[in-house]
Steps between C-alpha positions, in 0.01 A plus 500: 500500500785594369696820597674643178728811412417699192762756418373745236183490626414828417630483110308356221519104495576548949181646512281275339630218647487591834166563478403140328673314769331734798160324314703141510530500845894570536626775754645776278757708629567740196849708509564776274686864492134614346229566686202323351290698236204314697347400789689141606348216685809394634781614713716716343887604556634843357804408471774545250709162450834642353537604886621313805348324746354170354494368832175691588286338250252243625527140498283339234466158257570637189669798345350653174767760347324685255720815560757630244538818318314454168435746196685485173570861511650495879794221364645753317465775698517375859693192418660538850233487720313266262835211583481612862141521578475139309816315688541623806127434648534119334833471668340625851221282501631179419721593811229533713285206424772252399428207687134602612260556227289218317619664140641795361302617220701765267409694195748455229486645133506410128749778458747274600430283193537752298858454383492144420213559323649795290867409475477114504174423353372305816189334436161729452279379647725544786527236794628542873860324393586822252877624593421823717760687315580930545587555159670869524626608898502910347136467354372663819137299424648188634554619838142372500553165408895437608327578857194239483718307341717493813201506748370152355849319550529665828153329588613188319828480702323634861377107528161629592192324296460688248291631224578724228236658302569653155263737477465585107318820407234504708241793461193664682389848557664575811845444344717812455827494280401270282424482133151503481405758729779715363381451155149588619592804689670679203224386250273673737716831430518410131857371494506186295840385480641161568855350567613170469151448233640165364631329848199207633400489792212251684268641729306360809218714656533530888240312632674181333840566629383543851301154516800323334743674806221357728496153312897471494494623920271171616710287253745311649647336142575909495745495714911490386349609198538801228120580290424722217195670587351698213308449170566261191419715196771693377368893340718775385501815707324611193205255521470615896485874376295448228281286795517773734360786247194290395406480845523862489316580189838625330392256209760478183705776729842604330798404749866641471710226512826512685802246564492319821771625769818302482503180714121475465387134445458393154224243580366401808231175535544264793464117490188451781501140505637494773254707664250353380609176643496597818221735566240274239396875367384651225479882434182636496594823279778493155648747404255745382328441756738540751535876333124566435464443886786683574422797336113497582647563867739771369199701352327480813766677718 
């Protein structure tokens, strides 16, 4: 049995992973400044990992680090803490388990893509070899990014075994800060306005995402290597919204339409062939689906 390490085990992906491998069999020790919303069924450390003492966490086989300081919103406005609270904890932990864990498991991002993407035209469909570029240092919303961006050559250089995971706009009901349960919130309170309407997104319900992270953990052809992890058909925030308000019975609903913020992805869609190579998965919910679900657990909160 193996004995793993899941930081962010209280937040939104953390959560319902920890839980999936506690059914798996694997020893869970979940970290996290949160306390859990629910009851846990593994042990659990309150601890904040932006502070000191690495040396006191446990021994274990594998380190999970779903922790970082997520939420579109908080880049601009926090974009401080949002570098610190993702470096500092990735820094800390490869310390402490350099030389003494089976793999290293951390949670990159998309948003690092971004600027090739926008500036340079990468490839969309986008593949793991896309330039990780910061396209402007004074657009506070790449704190975000310039910091993963630095945490997943940190864990490339560390020479741990290593996996990253590019999580790409993954979505469930529990998720705060996020665009569909934003979008749902204020149509709630009869606010129907939408920024960044023409931008694409793919989407990939929960559920998915968490037995793909399982999948990728038990794979050793995983390891030394960088996956996209997310969905393959490419909507307009529009189409989402649109998606979103059906589910809500807000049919043919008027939207105001407003410009995205500035650094905001132009187009977002992942290459999975990757991970589909190496986990021999296929989603169980597309896109609409992914939503439907999502906001059938929204409505029942």
């Amino acid at each position: 049995m193996h004995k793993i390490l899941v930081t962010g085990s209280s937040g939104f992906i953390g959560s319902a992973v920890a839980a999936y491998l506690c059914n798996k069999g694997y020893q869970v020790i979940g970290v996290d400044k949160q306390l859990p919303s629910t009851s846990v069924e593994y042990e659990f450390l309150h601890k904040d990992l932006t502070e000191s003492d690495f040396d006191k966490l446990p021994d274990v086989d594998i380190v999970l680090h779903l922790a970082a300081y997520n939420g579109t919103k908080h880049f601009y406005t926090d974009s401080f803490e949002v570098i610190k609270s993702n470096i500092i904890p990735t820094i800390n932990l490869i310390a402490r388990y350099k030389g003494q864990v089976q793999r290293f498991i951390y949670s990159g991002s998309p948003e690092c893509t971004a600027g090739a993407t926008d500036i340079f035209n990468y490839p969309i469909p986008t593949n793991e070899q896309c330039p990780l570029v910061v396209a402007d240092p004074q657009n506070l919303r790449w704190s975000y990014a310039g910091s993963k961006q630095l945490s997943e050559q940190a864990t490339i250089a560390s020479g741990i075994p290593y996996t990253i995971i590019r999580y790409n706009n993954i979505i469930g009901s529990n998720q705060i800060d996020h665009f569909v349960s934003e979008f749902y919130h204020r149509a709630q309170q009869g606010i129907f306005e939408l920024r960044g309407w023409q931008n694409t997104r793919t989407f990939m319900y929960i559920a998915d995402a968490v037995e793909v992270t399982y999948r990728l953990l038990e794979s050793t052809n995983a390891i030394n290597e960088i996956v996209n992890v997310g969905g393959d058909t490419e909507v307009t925030i529009l189409q989402a919204a649109n998606a979103i308000l059906e589910q809500m019975n807000f049919v043919n609903q008027p939207i105001k339409l407003l410009d995205a913020p500035v650094g905001s992805a132009t187009r977002r869609c992942p290459d999975t062939t990757k991970m589909k190579l190496l986990t021999n998965y296929q989603c169980q919910y597309d896109w609409k689906q992914s939503i439907t679900e999502t906001v059938k657990g929204l409505s029942c909160k």
